[in-house]
Legacy VTK file of the C-alpha trace (Angstrom):
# vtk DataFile Version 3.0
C-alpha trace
ASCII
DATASET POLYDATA
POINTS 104 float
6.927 -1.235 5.715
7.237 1.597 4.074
10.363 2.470 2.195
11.435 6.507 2.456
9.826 7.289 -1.351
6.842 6.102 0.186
6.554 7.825 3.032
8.229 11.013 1.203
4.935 10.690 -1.378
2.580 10.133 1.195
4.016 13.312 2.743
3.615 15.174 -0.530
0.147 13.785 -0.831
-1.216 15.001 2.786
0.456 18.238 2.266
-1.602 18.251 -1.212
-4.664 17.135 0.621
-4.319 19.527 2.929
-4.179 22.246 0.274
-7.421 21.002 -1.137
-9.742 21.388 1.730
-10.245 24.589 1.063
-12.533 25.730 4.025
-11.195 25.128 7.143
-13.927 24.808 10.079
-14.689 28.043 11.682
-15.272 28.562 15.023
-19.166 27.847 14.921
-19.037 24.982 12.344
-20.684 21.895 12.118
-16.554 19.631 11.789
-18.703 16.356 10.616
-21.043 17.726 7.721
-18.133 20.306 6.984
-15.462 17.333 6.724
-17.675 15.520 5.215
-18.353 18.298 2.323
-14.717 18.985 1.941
-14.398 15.391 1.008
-16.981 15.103 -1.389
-15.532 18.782 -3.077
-12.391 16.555 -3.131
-14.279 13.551 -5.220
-14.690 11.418 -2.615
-18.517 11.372 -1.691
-19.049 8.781 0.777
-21.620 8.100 3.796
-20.719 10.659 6.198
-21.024 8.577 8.934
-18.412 6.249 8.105
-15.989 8.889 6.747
-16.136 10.740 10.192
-16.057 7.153 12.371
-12.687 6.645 10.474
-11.410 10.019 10.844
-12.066 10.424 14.509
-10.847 6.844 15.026
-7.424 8.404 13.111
-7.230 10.863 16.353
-8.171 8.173 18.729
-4.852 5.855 17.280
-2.784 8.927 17.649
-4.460 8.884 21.509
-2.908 5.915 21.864
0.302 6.903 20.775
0.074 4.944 17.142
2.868 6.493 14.397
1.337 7.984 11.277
3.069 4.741 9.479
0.909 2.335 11.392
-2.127 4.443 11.071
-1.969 4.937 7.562
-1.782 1.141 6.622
-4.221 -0.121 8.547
-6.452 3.000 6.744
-5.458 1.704 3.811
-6.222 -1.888 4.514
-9.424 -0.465 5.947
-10.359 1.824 3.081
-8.841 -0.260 -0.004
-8.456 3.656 -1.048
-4.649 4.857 -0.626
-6.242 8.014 -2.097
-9.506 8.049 -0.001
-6.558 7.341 3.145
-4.830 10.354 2.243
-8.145 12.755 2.476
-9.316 10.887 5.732
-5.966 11.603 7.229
-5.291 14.847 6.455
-9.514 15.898 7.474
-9.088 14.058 10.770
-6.232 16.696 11.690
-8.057 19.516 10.658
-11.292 18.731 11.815
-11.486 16.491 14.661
-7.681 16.791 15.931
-5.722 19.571 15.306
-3.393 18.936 18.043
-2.373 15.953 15.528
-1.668 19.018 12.563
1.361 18.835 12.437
2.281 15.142 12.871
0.658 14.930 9.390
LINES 1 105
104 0 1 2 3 4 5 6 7 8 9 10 11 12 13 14 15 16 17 18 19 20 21 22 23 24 25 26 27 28 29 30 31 32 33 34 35 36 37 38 39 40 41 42 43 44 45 46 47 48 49 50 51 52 53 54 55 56 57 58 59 60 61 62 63 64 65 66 67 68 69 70 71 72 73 74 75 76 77 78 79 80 81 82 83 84 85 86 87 88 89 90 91 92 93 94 95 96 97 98 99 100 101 102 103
């Protein structure tokens, strides 16, 4: 469980996050190779493939009606990465649902 300094720096950290991917898709962009590069521009280079299954699987818990708590952790649990979490939470908003934008 997360205590409220936890969740206040996880806050802090997606808002960060969120700062750092600079481009935000346009209109005609390609959201999985542009997600994709904003991660790696962010130090986290990864296999794209992966790094998009998570994020759109971020949007599919939120589907479902999953809290940002509970999807966090089991990112984190799935990633090892509370850093790598952070990016893949804040890219799935932005990229593949912004509907979520504002829950993060």
């Amino acid at each position: 469980m997360k205590t409220p300094k936890t969740t206040a720096l996880t806050a802090l950290a997606i808002a960060g996050v969120i700062g750092s991917l600079v481009h935000a898709p346009s209109a005609i962009a390609v959201p999985d190779s542009d997600y994709c590069a904003s991660l790696a521009r962010a130090g986290y280079p990864g296999d794209c493939a992966t790094l998009t299954s998570l994020a759109k699987d971020v949007c599919a818990q939120y589907d479902r009606g999953l809290d940002q708590d509970t999807i966090v952790q089991r990112l984190d649990a799935t990633t090892k990465n509370e850093g790598l979490s952070n990016f893949i939470m804040a890219g799935a908003a932005l990229y593949f649902c912004p509907k979520y934008a504002s829950t993060n």
